[in-house]
N, C-alpha and C positions, 0 to 999 in steps of 0.2 A: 376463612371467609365466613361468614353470617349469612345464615338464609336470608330470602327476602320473607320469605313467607312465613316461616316460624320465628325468626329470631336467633335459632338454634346456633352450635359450630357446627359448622358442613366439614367432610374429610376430604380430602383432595381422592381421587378414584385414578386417573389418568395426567399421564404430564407429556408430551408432545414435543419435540423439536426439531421435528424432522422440515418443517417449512422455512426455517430459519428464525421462528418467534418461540419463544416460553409461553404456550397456551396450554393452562392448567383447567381440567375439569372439576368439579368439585358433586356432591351429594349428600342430602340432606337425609341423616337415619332417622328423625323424627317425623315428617314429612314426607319423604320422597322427591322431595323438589330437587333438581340438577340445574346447576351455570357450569359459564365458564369465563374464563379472566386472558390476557395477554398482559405478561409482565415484561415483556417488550421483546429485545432482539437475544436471540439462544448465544448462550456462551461459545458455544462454538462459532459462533457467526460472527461474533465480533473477533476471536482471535482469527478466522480467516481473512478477516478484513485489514487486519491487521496485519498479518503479513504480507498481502499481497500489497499492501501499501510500504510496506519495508522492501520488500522485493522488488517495488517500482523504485524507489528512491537510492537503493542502490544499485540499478541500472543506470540512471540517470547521471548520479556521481561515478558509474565507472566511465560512461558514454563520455561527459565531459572530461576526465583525465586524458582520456585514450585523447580527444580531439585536440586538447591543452597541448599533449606531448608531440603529436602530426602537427600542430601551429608553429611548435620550438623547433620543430626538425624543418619544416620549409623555411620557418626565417636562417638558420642557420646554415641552410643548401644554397639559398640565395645568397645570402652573405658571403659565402664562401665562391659562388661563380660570381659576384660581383668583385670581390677582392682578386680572382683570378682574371679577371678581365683589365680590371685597374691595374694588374702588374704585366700584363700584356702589353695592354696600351700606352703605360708607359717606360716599358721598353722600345716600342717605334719610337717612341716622343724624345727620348733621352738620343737614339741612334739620328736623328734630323740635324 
C-alpha cells in the first residue's frame, strides 16, 4: 500500500481475520502514518460457506431420494392391495 501522506511503501504491521474479512493494517516508516484496507471476505469464510452450502445440498439430495424411494414404496403397496383386491373381487364375480 502507498502512504497517503508521503508517497512512501507502507509495511503491512497486522492482518486480521478473525471477523470474517481480510482487514490488513498497514504503517508508514517514513512518516508514521497508519491505514487500513478490507480485501474482502477471509479465506476461511469463504470455505466455511462453502461447505455449509455443500452440506445443505446434500441434505436436500439425500431428503429427496429417501422421499423418491417412500413415493415408489406406497405406489407399489397400493398396487399391490389394489391387485389384491381385484383378485378378490373377482373371485365373487367369477363364483355368480
Amino acid at each position: 500500500m502507498i502512504c497517503a501522506k508521503c508517497g512512501d511503501e507502507m509495511r503491512m504491521t497486522e492482518k486480521d481475520t478473525s471477523s470474517g474479512r481480510d482487514i490488513r493494517e498497514y504503517a508508514c516508516d517514513g512518516c508514521g502514518h497508519t491505514d487500513w484496507e478490507v480485501q474482502g471476505p477471509a479465506l476461511w469464510q469463504i470455505l466455511s460457506d462453502d461447505r455449509k452450502e455443500f452440506e445443505a445440498a446434500q441434505a436436500d439430495r439425500a431428503l429427496a431420494a429417501d422421499s423418491g424411494a417412500r413415493r415408489e414404496r406406497s405406489q407399489t403397496g397400493r398396487a399391490g392391495i389394489r391387485s389384491l383386491w381385484n383378485r378378490l373381487l373377482a373371485s365373487f364375480g367369477k363364483s355368480r
